[in-house]
C-alpha positions in Angstrom: 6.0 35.2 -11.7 8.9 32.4 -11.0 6.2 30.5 -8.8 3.2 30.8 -11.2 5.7 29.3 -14.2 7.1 26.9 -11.8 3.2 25.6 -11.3 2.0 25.4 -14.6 5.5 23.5 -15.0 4.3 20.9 -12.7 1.0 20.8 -13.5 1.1 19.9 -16.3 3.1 17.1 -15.6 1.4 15.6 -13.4 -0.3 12.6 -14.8 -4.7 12.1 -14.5 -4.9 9.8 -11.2 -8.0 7.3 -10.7 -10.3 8.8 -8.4 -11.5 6.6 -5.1 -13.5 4.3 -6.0 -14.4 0.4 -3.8 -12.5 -1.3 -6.6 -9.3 0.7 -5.6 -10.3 0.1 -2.3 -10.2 -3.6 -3.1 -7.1 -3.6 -4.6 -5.4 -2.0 -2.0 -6.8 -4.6 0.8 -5.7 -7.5 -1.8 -2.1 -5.4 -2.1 -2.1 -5.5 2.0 -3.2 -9.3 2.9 -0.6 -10.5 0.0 2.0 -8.6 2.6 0.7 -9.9 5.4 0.9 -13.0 4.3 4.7 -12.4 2.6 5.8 -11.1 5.6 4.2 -14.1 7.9 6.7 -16.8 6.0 9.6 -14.4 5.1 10.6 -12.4 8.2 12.7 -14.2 10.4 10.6 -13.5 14.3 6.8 -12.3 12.9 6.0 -12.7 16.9 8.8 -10.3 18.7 7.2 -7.3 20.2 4.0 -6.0 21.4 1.4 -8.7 20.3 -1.9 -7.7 18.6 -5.1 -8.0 20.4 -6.2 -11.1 18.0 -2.4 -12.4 17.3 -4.3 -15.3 16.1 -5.9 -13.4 13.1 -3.0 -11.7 11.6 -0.5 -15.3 12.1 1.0 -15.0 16.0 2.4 -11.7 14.1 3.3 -8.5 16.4 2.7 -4.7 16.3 6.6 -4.3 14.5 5.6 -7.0 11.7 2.4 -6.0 11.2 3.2 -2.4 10.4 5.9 -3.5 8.3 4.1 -5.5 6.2 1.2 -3.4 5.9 3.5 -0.6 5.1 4.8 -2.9 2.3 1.5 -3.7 1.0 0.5 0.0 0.5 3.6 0.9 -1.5 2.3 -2.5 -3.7 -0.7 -1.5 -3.6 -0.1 2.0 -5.0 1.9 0.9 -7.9 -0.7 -2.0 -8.7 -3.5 0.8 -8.6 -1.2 3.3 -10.6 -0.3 0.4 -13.2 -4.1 -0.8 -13.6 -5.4 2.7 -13.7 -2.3 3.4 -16.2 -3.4 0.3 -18.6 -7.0 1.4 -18.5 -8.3 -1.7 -15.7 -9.0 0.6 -13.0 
């Protein structure tokens, strides 16, 4: 009984999420290649570490900033996703 209260509890406030859609998916690329680029003039050594395949593509940037700044551009990207779909954009 505690467990079925406890889940309509939380349920209910949970707010409606935007589905998939490309335009999220856009936005979340957009979100990513602003960090990349961020990250390119703002970390101190982009290059140290295991280098990409194409370092040349991603800014002489290695494995270490790469995943950093991609990880940075997804939590930007879901609050930009969760603010459009909030204000009614998305």
């Amino acid at each position: 009984m505690l467990n079925l209260t406890f889940l309509a509890a939380t349920t209910s406030a949970i707010p409606h999420t935007v589905s998939w859609s490309p335009l999220v998916g856009i936005v979340m690329i957009i979100c990513n290649i602003g960090a990349i680029a961020l990250g390119k003039y703002v970390l101190p050594n982009p290059g140290v570490g295991a280098a990409l395949p194409m370092p040349e593509m991603f800014g002489g940037m290695g494995w270490p900033a790469l995943l950093a700044t991609t990880s940075l551009g997804h939590i930007i990207g879901i609050g930009v996703i969760l603010g459009l779909a909030n204000t009614g954009l998305l």
